[in-house]
C-alpha positions in Angstrom: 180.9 -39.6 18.5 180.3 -40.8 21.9 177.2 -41.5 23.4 175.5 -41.2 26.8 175.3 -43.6 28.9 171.7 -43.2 29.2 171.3 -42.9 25.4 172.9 -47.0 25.5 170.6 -47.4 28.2 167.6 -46.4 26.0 168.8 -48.2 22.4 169.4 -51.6 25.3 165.7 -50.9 26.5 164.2 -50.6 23.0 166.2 -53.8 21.6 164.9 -55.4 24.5 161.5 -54.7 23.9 161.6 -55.3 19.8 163.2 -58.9 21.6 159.7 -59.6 23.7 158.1 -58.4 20.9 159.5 -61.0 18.3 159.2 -64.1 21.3 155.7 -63.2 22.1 155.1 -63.5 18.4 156.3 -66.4 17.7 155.4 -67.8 21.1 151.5 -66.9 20.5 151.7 -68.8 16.9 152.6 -71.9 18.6 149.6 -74.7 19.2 147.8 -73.4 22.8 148.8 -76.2 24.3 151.8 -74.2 25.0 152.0 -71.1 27.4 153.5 -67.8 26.4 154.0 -66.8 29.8 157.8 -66.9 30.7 156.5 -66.6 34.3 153.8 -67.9 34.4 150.0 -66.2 34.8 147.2 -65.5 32.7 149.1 -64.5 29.1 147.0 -66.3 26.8 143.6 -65.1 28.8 145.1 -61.3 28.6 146.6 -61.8 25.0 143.1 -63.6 23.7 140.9 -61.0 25.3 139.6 -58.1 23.6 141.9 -56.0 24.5 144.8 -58.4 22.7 144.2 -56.6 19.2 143.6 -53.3 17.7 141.8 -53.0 14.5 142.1 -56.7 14.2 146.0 -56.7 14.8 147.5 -58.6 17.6 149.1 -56.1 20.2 152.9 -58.1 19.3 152.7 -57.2 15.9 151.9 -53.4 16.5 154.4 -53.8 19.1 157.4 -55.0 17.4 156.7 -52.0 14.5 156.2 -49.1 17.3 159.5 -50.5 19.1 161.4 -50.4 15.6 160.0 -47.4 14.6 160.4 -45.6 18.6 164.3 -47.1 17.2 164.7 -45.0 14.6 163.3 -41.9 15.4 165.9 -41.9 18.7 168.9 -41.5 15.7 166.6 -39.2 13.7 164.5 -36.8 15.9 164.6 -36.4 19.7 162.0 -34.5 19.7 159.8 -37.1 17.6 161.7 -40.0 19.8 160.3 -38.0 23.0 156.4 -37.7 21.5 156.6 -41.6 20.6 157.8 -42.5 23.9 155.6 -40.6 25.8 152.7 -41.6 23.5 153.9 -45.5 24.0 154.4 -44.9 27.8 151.1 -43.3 28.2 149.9 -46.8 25.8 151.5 -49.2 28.0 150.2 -47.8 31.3 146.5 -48.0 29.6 147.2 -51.7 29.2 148.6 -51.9 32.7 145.2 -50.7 34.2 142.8 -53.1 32.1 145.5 -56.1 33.0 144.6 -55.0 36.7 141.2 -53.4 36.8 139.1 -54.5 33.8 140.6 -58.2 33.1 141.7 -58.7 36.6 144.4 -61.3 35.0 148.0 -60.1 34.5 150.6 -61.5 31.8 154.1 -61.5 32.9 155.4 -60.9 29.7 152.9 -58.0 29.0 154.3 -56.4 32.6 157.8 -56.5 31.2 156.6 -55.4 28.2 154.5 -52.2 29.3 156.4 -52.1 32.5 159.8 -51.1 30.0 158.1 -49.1 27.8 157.4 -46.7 31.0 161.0 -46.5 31.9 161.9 -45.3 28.3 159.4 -42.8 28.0 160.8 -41.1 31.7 164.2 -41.8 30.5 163.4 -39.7 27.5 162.8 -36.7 29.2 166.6 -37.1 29.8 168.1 -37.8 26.5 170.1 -34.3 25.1 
């Protein structure tokens, strides 16, 4: 069966992400004498803020499982791969605004990160 070239697009984006995902893990287990930032900026002041965890979890962790899961529902359900992207899209711009307007401090890898997730969850809306 041949695929789309805007499905590939979309399984690229996703591997992409679980990629970031698994670098800003290991990245944020190293001594902080090191920075996460590929860029540059604030990532350990965004990553270490309260905004950083949910329920205790660091946002990579969730991240990496959400990206693997957003995976496999794109060969099981659309309709289930659209809700998850949309919900992770809508996620992703949330962080966006309290990297600009709460924390006033922006990680570069969290841009790429959040910043990606938006484009999959428009390009989703495109997948047959």
């Amino acid at each position: 069966m041949k695929m789309a070239p805007i499905s590939i697009l979309i399984i690229l984006l996703i591997v992409l992400e679980i990629t970031m995902s698994i670098y800003l893990i290991v990245e944020s287990s190293k001594p902080k004498v090191t920075n996460v930032c590929t860029l540059g900026g604030s990532c350990n002041s965004v990553q270490t803020s309260p905004y950083g965890k949910i329920f205790g979890i660091k946002l990579p962790y969730l991240s990496l499982v959400a990206f693997i899961i957003l995976l496999a529902l794109f060969f099981i359900s659309k309709k289930l791969f659209l809700a998850g992207a949309i919900a992770g899209g809508l996620f992703s711009l949330y962080l966006i605004i309290v990297q600009l307007l709460i924390l006033k401090q922006i990680c570069p890898n969290c841009m790429i990160v959040d910043t990606t997730m938006i484009i999959i969850a428009v390009l989703s809306f495109f997948v047959k």
